[in-house]
C-alpha positions as a Python dict, from the first residue, in 0.01 Angstrom:
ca = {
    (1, 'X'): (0, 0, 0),
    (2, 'X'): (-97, -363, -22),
    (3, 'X'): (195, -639, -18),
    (4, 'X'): (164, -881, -344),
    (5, 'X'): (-11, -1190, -201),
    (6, 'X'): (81, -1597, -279),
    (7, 'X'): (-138, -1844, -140),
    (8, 'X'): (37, -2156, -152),
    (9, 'X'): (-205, -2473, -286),
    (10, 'X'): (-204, -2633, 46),
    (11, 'X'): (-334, -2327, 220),
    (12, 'X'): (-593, -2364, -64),
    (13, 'X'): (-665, -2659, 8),
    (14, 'X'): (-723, -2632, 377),
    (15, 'X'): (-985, -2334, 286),
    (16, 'X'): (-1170, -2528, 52),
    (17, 'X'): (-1198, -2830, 327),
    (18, 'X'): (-1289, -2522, 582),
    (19, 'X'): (-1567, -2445, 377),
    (20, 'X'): (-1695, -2763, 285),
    (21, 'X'): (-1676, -2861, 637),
    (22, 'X'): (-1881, -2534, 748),
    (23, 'X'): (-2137, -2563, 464),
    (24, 'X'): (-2171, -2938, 595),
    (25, 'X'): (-2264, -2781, 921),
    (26, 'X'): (-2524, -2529, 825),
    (27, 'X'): (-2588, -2394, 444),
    (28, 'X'): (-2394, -2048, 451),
    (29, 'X'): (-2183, -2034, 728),
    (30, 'X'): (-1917, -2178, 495),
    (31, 'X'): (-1927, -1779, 315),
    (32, 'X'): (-1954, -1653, 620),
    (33, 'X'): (-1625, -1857, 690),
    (34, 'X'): (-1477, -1702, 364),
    (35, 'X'): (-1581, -1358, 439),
    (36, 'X'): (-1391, -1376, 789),
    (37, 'X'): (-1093, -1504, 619),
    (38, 'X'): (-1109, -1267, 358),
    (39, 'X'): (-1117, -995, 598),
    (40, 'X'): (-769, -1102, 773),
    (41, 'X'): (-605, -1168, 448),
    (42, 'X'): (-675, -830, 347),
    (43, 'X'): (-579, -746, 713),
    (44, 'X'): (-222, -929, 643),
    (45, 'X'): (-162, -769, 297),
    (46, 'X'): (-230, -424, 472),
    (47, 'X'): (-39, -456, 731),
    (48, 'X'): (166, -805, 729),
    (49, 'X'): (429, -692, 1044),
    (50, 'X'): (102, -631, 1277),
    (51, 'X'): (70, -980, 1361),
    (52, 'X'): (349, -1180, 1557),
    (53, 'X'): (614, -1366, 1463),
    (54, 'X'): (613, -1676, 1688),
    (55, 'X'): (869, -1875, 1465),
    (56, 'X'): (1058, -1678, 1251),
    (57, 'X'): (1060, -1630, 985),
    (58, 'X'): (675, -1707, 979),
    (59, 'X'): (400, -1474, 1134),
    (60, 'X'): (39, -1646, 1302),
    (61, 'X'): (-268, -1458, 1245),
    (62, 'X'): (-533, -1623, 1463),
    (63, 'X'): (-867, -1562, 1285),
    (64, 'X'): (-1138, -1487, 1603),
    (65, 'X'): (-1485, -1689, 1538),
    (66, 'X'): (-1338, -1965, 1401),
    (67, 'X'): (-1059, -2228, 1529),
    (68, 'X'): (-820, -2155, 1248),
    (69, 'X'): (-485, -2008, 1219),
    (70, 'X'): (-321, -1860, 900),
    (71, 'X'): (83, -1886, 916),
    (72, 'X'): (214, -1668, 659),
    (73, 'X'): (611, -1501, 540),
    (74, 'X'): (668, -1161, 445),
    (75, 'X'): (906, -1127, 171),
    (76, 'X'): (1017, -798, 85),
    (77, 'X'): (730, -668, -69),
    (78, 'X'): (527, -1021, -80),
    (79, 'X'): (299, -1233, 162),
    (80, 'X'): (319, -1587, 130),
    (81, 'X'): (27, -1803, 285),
    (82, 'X'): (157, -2135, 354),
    (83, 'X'): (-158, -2280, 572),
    (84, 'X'): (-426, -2194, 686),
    (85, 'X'): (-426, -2412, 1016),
    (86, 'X'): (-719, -2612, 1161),
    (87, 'X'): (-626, -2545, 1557),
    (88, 'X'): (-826, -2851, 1674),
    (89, 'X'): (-538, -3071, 1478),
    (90, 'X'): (-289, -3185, 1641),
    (91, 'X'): (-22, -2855, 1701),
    (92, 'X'): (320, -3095, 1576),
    (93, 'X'): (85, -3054, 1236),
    (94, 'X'): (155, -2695, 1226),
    (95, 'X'): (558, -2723, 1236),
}
């Protein structure tokens, strides 16, 4: 059973500026950005316990191809993304 899913408008925010950014780079690698984070966020409403909780109450999903990092909260039967971190900024940006 999948978890009800929020995605906060910063988290948003930093996906649209991942994709612009990878699109920048090379013409479709932005999708292929979105299709790797889709995969995980279907990954997290799946399954939301299987990745850790470093800081509770939030959990860190580290997405493997690209440098990014989505923190998210389980509650009760919800997943809330709050960002979807850019681990080449500065960590004190991810508190």
């Amino acid at each position: 059973m999948k978890y009800e899913l929020e995605i906060k408008e910063e988290a948003n925010l930093e996906m649209i500026k991942a994709y612009l950014y990878y699109e920048e780079q090379q013409i479709g690698l932005g999708e292929r950005f979105f299709k790797h984070l889709d995969t995980y966020i279907d990954r997290i409403q799946t399954n939301p316990e299987h990745y850790p909780s470093k800081r509770p109450p939030y959990r860190e999903a580290w997405i493997k191809k690209y440098p990014y990092l989505i923190i998210y909260e389980i509650i009760e039967k919800k997943v809330i993304i709050y960002s979807v971190f850019n681990t080449w900024q500065h960590p004190k940006k991810k508190l």
